[in-house]
C-alpha positions as CSV (number, residue, x, y, z in Angstrom):
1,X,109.8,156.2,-62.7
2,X,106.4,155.7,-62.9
3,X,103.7,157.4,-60.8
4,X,100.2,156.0,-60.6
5,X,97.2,157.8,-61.1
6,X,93.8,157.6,-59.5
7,X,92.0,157.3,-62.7
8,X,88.4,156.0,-63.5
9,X,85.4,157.7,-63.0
10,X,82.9,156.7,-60.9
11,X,79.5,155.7,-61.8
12,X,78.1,157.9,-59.4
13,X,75.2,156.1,-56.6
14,X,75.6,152.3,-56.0
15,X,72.8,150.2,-56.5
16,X,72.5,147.7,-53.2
17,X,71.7,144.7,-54.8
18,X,70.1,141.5,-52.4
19,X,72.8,139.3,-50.6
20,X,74.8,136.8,-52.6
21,X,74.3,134.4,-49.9
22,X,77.9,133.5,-48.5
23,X,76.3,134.5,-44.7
24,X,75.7,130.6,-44.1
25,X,73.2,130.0,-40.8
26,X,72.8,134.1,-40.2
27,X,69.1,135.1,-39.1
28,X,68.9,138.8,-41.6
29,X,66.9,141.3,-42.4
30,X,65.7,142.4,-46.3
31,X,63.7,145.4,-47.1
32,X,60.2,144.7,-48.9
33,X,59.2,148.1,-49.5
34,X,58.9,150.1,-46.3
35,X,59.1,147.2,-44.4
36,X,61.7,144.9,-42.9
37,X,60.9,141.2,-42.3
38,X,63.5,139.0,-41.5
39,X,64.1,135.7,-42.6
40,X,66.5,132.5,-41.7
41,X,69.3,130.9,-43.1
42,X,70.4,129.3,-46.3
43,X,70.0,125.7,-45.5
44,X,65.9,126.3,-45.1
45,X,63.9,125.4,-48.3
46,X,62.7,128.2,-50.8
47,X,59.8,128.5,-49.1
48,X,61.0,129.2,-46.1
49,X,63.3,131.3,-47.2
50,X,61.3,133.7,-49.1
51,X,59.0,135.3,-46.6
52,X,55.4,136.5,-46.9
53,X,54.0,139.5,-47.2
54,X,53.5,142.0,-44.0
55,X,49.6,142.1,-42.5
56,X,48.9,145.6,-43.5
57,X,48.9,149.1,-41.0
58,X,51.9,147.1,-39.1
59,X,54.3,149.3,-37.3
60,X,57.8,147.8,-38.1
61,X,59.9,148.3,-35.7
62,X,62.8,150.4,-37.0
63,X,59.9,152.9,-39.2
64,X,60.5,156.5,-38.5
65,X,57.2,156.6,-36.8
66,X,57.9,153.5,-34.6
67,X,61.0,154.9,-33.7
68,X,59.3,158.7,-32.6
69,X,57.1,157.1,-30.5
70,X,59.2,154.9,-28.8
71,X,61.0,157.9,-27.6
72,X,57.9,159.9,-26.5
73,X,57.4,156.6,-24.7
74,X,61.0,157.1,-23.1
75,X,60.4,160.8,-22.1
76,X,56.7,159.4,-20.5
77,X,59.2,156.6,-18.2
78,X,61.7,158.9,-17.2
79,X,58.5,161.3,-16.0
80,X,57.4,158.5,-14.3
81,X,60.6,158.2,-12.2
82,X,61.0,162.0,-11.3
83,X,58.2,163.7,-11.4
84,X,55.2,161.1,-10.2
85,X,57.0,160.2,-7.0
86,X,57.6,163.9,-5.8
87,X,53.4,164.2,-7.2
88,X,52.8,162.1,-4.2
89,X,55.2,162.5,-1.4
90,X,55.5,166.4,-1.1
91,X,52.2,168.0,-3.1
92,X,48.7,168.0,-2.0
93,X,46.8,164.2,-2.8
94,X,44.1,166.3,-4.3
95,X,46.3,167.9,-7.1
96,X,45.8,166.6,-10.5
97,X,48.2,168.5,-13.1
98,X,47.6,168.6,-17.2
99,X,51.1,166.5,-17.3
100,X,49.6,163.5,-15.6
101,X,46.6,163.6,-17.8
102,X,48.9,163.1,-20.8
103,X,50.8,160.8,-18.8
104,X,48.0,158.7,-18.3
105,X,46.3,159.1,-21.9
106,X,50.0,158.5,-23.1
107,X,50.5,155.0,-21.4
108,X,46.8,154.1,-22.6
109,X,47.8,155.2,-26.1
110,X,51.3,152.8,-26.1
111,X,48.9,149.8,-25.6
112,X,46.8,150.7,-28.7
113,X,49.7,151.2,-30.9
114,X,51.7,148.1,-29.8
115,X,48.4,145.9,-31.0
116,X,49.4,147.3,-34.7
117,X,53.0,147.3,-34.4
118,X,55.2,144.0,-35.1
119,X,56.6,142.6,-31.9
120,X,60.4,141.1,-31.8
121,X,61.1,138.2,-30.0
122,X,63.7,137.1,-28.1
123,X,65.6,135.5,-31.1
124,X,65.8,138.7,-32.9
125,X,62.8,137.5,-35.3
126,X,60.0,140.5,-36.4
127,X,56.5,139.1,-36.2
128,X,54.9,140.6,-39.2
129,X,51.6,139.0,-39.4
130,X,49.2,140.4,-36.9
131,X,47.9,137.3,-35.5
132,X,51.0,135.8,-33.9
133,X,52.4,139.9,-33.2
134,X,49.5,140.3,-30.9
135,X,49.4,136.7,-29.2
136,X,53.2,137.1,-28.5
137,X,51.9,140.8,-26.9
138,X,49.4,139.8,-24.6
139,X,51.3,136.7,-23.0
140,X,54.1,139.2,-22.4
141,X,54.1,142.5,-22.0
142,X,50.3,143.4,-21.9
143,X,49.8,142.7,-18.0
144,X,53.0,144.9,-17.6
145,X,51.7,148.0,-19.6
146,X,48.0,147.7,-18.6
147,X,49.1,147.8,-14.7
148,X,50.7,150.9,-15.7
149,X,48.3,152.4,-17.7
150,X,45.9,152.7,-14.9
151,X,45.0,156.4,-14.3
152,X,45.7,156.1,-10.6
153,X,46.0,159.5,-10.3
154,X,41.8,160.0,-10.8
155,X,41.2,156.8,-8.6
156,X,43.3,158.8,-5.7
157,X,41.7,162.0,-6.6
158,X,37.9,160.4,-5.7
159,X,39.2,158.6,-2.3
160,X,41.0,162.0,-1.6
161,X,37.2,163.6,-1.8
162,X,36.0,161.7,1.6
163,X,36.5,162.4,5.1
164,X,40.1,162.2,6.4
165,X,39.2,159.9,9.5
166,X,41.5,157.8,11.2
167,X,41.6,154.3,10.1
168,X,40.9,155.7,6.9
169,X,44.1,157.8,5.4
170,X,46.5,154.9,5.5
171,X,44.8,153.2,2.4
172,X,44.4,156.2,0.8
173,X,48.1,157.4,0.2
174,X,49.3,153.7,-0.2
175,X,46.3,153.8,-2.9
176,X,48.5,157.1,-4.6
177,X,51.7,155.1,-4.2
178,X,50.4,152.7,-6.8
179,X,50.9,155.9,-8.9
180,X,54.3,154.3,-8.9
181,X,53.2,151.6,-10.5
182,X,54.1,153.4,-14.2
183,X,57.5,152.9,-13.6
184,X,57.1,149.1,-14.7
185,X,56.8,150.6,-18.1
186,X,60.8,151.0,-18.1
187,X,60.7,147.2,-17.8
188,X,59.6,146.8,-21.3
189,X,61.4,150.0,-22.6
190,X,64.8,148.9,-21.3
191,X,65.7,147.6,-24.8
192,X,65.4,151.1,-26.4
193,X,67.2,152.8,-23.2
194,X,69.9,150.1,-24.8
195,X,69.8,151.4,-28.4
196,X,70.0,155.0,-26.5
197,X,73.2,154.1,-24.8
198,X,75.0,152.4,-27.8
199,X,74.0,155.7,-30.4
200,X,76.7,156.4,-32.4
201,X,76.1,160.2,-32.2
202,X,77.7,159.9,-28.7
203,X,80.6,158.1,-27.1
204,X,79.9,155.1,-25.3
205,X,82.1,156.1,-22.5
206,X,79.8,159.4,-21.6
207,X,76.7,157.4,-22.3
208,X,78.0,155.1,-19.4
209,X,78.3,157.8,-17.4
210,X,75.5,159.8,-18.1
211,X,73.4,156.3,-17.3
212,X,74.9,156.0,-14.4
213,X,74.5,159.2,-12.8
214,X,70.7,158.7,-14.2
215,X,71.0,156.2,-12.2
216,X,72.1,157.5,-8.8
217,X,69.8,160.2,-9.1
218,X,66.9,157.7,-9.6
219,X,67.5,155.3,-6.4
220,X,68.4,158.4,-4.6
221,X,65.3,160.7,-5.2
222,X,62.8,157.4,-5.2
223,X,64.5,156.9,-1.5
224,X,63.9,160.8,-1.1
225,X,60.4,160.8,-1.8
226,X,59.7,157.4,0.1
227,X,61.5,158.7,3.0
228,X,59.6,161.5,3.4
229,X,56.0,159.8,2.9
230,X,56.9,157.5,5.9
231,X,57.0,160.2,7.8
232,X,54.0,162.0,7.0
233,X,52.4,158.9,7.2
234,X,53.1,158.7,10.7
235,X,53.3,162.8,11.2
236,X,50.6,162.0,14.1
237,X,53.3,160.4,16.3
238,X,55.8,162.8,18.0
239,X,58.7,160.9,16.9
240,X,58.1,160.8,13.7
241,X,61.1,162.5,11.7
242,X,59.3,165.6,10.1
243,X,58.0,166.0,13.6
244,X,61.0,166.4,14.9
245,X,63.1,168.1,12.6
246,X,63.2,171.9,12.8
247,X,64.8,174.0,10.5
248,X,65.0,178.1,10.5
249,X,62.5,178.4,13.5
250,X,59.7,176.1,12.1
251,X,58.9,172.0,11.4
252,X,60.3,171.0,8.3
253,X,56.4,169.9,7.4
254,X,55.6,173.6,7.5
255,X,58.4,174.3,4.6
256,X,57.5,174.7,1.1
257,X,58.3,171.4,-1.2
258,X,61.4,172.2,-2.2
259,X,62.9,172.9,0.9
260,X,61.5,169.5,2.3
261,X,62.6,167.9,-1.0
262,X,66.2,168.9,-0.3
263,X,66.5,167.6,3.2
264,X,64.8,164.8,2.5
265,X,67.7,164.4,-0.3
266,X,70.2,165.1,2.0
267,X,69.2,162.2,4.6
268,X,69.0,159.3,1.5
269,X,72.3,160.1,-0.4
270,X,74.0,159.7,3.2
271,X,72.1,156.7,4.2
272,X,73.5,155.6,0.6
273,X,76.7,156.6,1.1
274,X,77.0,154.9,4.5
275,X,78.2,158.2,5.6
276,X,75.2,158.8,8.5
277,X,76.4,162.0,10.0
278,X,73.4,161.8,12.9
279,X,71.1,164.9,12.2
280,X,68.3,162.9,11.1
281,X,68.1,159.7,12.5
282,X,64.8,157.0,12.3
283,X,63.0,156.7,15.6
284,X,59.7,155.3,14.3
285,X,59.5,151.1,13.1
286,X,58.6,152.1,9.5
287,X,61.5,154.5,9.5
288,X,63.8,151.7,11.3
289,X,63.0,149.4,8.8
290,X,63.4,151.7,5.7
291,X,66.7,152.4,7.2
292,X,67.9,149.1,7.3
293,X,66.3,148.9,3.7
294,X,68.4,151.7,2.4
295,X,71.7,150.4,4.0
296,X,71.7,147.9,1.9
297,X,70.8,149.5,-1.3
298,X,73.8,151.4,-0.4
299,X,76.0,148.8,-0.6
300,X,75.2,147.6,-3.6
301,X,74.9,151.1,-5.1
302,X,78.3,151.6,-4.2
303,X,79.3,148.2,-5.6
304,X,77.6,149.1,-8.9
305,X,79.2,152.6,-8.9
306,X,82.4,151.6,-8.5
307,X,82.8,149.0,-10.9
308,X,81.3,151.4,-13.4
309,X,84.0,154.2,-12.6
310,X,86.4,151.5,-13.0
311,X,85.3,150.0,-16.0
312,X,84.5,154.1,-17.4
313,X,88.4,154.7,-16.8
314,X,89.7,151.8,-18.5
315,X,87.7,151.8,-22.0
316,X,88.7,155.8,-21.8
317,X,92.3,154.5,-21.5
318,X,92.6,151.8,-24.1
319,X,94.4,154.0,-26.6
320,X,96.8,155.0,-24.5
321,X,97.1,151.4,-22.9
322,X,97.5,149.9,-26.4
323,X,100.5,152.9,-26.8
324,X,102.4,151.6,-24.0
325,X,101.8,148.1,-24.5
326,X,103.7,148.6,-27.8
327,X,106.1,150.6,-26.5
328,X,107.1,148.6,-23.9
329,X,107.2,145.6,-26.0
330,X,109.6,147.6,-29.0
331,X,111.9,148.7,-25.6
332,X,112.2,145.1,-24.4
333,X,113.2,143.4,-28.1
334,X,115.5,146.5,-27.8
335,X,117.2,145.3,-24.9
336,X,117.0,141.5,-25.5
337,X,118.6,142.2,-29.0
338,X,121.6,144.5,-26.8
339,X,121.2,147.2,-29.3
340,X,123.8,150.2,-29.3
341,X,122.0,153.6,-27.8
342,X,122.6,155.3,-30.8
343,X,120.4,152.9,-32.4
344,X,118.3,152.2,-29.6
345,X,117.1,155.7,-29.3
346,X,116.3,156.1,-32.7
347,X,114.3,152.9,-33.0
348,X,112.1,153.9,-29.4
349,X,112.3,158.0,-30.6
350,X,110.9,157.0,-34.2
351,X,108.5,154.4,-33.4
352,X,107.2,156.5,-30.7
353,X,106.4,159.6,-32.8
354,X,104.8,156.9,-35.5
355,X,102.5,155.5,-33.4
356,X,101.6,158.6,-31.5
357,X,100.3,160.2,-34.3
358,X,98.9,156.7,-36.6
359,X,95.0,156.0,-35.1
360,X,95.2,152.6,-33.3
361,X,93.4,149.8,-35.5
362,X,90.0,148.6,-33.6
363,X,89.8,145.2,-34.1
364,X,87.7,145.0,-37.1
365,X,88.2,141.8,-38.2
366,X,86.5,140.3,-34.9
367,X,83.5,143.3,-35.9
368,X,83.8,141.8,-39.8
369,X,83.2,138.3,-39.1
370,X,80.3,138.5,-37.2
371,X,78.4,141.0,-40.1
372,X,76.7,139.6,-42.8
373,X,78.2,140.8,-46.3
374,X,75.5,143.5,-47.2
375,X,76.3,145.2,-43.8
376,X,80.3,144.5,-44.9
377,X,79.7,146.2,-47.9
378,X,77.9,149.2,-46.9
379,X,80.6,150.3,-43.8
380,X,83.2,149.7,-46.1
381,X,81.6,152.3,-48.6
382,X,80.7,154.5,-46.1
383,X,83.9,154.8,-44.6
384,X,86.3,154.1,-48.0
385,X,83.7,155.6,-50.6
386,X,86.1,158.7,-52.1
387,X,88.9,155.8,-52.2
388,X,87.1,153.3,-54.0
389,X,85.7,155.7,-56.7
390,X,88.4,156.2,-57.9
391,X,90.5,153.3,-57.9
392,X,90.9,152.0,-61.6
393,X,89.6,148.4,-60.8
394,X,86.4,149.2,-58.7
395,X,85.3,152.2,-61.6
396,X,85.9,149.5,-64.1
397,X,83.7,146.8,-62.2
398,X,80.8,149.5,-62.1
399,X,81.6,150.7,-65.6
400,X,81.1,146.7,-67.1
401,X,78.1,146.2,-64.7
402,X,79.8,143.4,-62.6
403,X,78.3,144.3,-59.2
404,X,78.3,140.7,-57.7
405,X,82.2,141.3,-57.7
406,X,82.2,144.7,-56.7
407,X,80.2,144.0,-53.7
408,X,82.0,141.2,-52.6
409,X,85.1,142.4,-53.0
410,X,84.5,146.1,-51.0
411,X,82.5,143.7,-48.8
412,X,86.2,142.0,-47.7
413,X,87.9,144.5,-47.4
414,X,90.3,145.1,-43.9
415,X,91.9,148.6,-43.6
416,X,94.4,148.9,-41.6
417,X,97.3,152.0,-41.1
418,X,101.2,151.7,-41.8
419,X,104.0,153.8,-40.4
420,X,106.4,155.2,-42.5
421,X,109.4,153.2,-43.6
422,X,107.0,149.7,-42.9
423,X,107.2,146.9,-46.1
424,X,104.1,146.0,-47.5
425,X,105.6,143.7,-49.7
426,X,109.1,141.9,-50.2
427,X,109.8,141.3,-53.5
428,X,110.6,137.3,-53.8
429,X,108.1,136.5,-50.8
430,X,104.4,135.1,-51.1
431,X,101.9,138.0,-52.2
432,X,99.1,138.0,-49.6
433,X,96.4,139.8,-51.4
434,X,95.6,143.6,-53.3
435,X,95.9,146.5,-51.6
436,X,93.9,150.1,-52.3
437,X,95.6,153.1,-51.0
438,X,93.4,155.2,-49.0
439,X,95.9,158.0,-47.6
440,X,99.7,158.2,-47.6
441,X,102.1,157.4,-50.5
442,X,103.7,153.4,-51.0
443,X,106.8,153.2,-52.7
444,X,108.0,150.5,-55.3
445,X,111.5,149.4,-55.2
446,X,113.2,147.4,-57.7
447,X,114.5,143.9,-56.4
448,X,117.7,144.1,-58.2
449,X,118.8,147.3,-57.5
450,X,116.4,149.1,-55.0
451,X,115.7,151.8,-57.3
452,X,112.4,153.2,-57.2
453,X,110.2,152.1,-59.6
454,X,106.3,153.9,-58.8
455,X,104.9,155.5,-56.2
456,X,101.8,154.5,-55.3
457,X,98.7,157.6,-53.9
458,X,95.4,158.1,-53.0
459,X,93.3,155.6,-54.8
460,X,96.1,153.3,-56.8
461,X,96.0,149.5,-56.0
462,X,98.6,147.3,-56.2
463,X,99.1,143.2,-56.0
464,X,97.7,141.6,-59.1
465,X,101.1,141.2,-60.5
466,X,102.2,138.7,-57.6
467,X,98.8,137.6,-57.5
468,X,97.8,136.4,-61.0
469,X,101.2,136.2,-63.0
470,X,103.6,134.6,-60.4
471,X,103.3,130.6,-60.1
472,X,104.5,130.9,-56.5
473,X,102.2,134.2,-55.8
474,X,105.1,136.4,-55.2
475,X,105.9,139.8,-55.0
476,X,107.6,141.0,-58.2
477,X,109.4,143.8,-56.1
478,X,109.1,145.7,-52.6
479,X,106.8,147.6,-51.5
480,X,107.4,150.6,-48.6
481,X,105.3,152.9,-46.9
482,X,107.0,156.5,-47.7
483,X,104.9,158.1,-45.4
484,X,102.4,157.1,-42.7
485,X,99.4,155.5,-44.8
486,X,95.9,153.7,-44.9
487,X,95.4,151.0,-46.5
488,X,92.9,148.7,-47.7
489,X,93.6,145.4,-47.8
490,X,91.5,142.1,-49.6
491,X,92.7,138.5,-48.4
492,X,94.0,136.4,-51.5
493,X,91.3,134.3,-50.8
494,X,88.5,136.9,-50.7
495,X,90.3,138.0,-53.7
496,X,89.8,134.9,-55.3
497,X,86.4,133.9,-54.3
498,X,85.1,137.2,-55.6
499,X,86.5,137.1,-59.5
500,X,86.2,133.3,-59.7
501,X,82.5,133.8,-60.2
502,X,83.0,136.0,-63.6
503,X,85.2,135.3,-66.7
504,X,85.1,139.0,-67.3
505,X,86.4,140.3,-64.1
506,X,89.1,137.8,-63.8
507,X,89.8,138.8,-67.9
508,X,90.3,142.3,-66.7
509,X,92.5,141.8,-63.6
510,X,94.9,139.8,-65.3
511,X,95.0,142.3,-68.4
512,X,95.8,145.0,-65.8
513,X,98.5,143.0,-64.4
514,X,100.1,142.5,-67.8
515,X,99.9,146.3,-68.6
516,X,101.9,146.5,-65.0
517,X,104.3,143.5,-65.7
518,X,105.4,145.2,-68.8
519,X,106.3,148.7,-67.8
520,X,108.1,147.2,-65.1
521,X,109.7,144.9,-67.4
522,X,110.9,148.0,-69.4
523,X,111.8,149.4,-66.3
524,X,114.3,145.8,-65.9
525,X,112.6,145.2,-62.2
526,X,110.2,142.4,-62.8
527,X,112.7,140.3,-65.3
528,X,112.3,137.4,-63.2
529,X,108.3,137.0,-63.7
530,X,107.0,134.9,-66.0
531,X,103.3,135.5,-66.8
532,X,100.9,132.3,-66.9
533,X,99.4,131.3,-70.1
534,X,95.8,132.1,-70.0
535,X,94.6,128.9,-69.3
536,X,96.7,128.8,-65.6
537,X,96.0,132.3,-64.2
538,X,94.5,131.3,-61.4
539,X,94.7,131.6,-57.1
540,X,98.2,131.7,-56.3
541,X,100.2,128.2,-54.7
542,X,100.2,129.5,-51.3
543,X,96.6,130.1,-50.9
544,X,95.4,127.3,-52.8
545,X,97.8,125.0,-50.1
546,X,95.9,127.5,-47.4
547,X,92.5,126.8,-48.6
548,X,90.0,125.9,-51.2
549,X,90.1,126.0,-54.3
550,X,88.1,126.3,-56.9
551,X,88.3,123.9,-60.3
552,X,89.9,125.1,-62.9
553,X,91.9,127.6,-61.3
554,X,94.6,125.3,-59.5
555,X,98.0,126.4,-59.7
556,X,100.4,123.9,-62.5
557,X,102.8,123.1,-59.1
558,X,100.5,121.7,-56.8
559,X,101.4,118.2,-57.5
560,X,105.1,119.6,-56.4
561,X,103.7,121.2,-53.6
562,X,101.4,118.2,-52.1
563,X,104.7,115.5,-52.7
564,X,106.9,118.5,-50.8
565,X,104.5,118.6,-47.7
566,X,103.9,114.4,-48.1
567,X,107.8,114.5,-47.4
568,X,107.7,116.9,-44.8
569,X,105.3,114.7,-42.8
570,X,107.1,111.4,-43.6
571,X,110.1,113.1,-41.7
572,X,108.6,114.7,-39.2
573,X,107.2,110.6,-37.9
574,X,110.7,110.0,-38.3
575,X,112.0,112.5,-36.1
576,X,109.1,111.5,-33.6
577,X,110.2,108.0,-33.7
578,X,113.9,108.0,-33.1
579,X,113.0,111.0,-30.3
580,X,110.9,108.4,-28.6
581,X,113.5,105.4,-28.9
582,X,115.9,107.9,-27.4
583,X,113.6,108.7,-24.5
584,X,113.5,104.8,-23.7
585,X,117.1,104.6,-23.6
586,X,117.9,106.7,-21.5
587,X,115.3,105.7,-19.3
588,X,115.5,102.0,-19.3
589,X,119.0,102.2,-16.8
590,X,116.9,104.4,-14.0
591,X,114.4,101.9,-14.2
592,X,116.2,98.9,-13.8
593,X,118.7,100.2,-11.0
């Protein structure tokens, strides 16, 4: 028996070399120093392609200091939902605190900065040159930020300073609501409140949540703070709510802020709510109105929360949903197939503790095809780095500097998991593609006896035999999961398309599958390969009747192979024929009766 070894040793740090263009029609992004400028696709012409340099003191938008200021921005908007509208509904107009001078000198600052910091359009394209970043600026977002930039808290300060007459103190708080007016800012912002959600150092589902108890608390406070400034608008008028309301012996106007914050909390969540228990009803026309106004914010704050919940408890129970989907499917083939219960309850028993313990596969290869290959290539040595080290075939890639083919092929790569006792391989059936183990042990079985042949660990690959020495591209022998494993897996045709481009890689695969072919020919398990001359190793039959090929490495049997399927189709118009005179037959004595 034979045992495979991890062997090689690794080169140590990878060099990332430039894409090798096979993302046809993909808009991408390529460092130029510190700076990323994007650029489009393939079919544009080389000067197009190659894009000019940056206009200098540009901002790009995912620079360390970019990104730190956007989230001192963030802190500045959510400051602006909490703590400006409480400034102005339960504190004295003529208070003016340190934090809303930084406020203010903050949302001054952001315009300044976004003048020297490229702009993304809608298309995902970075505007490098400082012309066309700062046109795209002021006819879009400028108006928005400059509105609330305004330092409306010194303009309500100077109004506050004369008399309080009648006629007169109307316009000056609706002059401190515009205060409110900062809260456009999270307009612009909500692309990085996006990026926030959809961080990888957190779940998604508790960013859901925690956005939208965010929010809940938002609406409900702004409603809070509005509520309570109708009413000390109109705190002249006896039936105005604060008027009215009396808690522990005294007016709730005669409360300290928190106090009245909290009741004026209480009223909006159960307005909100629909709930309404009575103790604070509206009596005045603004408070009617605002009311009516909140009613239906309620609605469809309860419609929004709802299908968030909903949504929130089905992505937290897609594991176990795709666990009982597979279960119940294994339990129905077991009835449908009248197994005995003996066997029946080792099948569900076995399969059960398999897949309880093996991590469901995400579907990656919907994630893979939408990534460009330098983005392919880096997750897959992210995640499969310790693997691929070590495996013979990618050290000797590094070792013979052939990174092209090193790239592309841990750029294809699909890992997926294997419960124990599941065939990889059959031996006598078309060979898909090679396969890396990353965890678990695969077992090689002979095909005439079932004896076993190698075992296959951490880091061994296995493949090329069917791959580049079998005419028909099949598996020389089986090949069984011993234990529960990861593998990684590269298509045939990835396969192909990756050593096709270098006489030296495809030199060194197909040596390595001779060195296996004859230990297993000593063995007596692969007696029934015959290796290719040199001059036919090449993608296998059943890819090359899958898909392209390249020349000079078509398989000697495709001439056998086109005639086969030219037969095939000859008989299946045949079959259609006589089908159809058959149908006319038997319908041509309905018809004339």
């Amino acid at each position: 028996m034979i045992v495979g070894g991890g062997g090689g040793a690794s080169k140590g740090n990878v060099t990332f070399a430039s894409s090798t263009g096979d993302d046809h029609g993909r808009g991408r992004m390529i460092e130029m120093g510190s700076r990323r400028v994007s650029y489009s696709s393939e079919h544009e012409d080389a000067s197009k392609a190659t894009p000019a340099p940056a206009s200098s003191c540009m901002l790009m938008p995912e620079s360390p200091c970019r990104i730190a200021w956007d989230s001192i921005m963030m802190v500045a908007v959510v400051y602006s939902f909490t703590v400006i509208p409480f400034q102005f509904a339960f504190l004295p107009s003529s208070s003016v605190s340190l934090d809303n001078v930084v406020a203010d000198g903050l949302f001054l600052l952001d315009i300044v900065v976004q003048f020297f910091s490229a702009q993304t359009t809608s298309s995902g394209e970075v505007l490098v040159h400082r012309r066309a970043s700062v046109l795209y600026y002021v006819k879009g977002w400028f108006a928005v930020d400059l509105v609330s930039s305004v330092p409306y808290s010194f303009i309500a300060l100077s109004s506050d300073m004369h008399p309080n007459i009648d006629g007169v103190f109307i316009p000056v708080n609706v002059l401190r609501l515009t205060r409110l007016f900062k809260a456009l800012k999270a307009i612009r912002m909500r692309g990085n409140f996006t990026n926030a959600e959809f961080s990888t150092r957190m779940h998604p589902g508790v960013a859901r949540f925690l956005r939208l108890s965010f929010t809940v608390f938002i609406v409900g406070h702004i409603s809070a703070c509005l509520w309570y400034f109708i009413g000390k608008a109109y705190d002249h008028s006896p039936d105005s709510w604060i008027q009215r309301v009396w808690t522990n012996g005294a007016a709730i106007k005669d409360h300290n802020a928190f106090e009245r914050y909290v009741i004026s909390m209480y009223f909006a969540f159960t307005t909100l709510t629909t709930v309404g228990f009575g103790d604070l009803t509206p009596k005045t026309r603004p408070e009617m109105v605002f009311a009516m106004l909140l009613f239906v914010i309620g609605v469809l704050l309860f419609s929004y929360t709802m299908a968030n919940v909903t949504s929130l408890f089905y992505e937290y129970d897609r594991e176990t949903r795709k666990y009982r989907d597979r279960m119940s499917a294994l339990i129905l083939f077991c009835r449908s197939a009248h197994l005995t219960p003996p066997v029946e309850r080792q099948v569900v028993h076995q399969m059960s503790r398999e897949w309880r313990h093996v991590p469901m596969s995400h579907d990656w290869e919907t994630v893979r095809l939408e990534l460009p290959s330098e983005l392919r290539f880096l997750i897959m040595w992210d995640c499969h780095a310790a693997t691929l080290k070590v495996a013979r075939p990618f050290a000797l890639l590094q070792a013979n500097d052939l990174d092209d083919v090193h790239r592309k092929l841990i750029a294809s790569i699909q890992p997926f998991h294997a419960v124990r006792g599941q065939i990889i391989g059959r031996a006598g059936e078309p060979c898909k593609g090679l396969y890396i183990v990353a965890r678990g042990t695969v077992e090689q079985t002979a095909k005439a006896n079932g004896q076993q042949v190698a075992l296959y660990n951490h880091g061994n690959c296995f493949g090329e035999v069917g791959l580049l020495l079998s005419r028909a591209a099949l598996w020389p022998s089986t090949f069984t999961c011993k234990t529960a494993s990861q593998l990684l897996y590269i298509s045939a045709d990835d396969f192909f398309d990756a050593v096709s481009e270098s006489d030296a890689a495809r030199e060194m695969f197909v040596q390595r599958a001779h060195s296996k072919l004859a230990r297993l020919r000593a063995l007596g398990s692969a007696t029934d390969i015959r290796a290719t001359p040199a001059d036919e190793r090449s993608r296998p039959a059943a890819a090359a009747a899958a898909g392209s090929v390249p020349n000079g490495l078509r398989p000697a049997n495709l001439a056998e192979i086109e005639t086969a399927l030219s037969r095939l189709a000859a008989d299946l118009v045949q079959a259609r024929r006589v089908q159809s005179l058959l149908t006319n037959f038997t319908s041509t004595p309905a018809q004339t009766s």
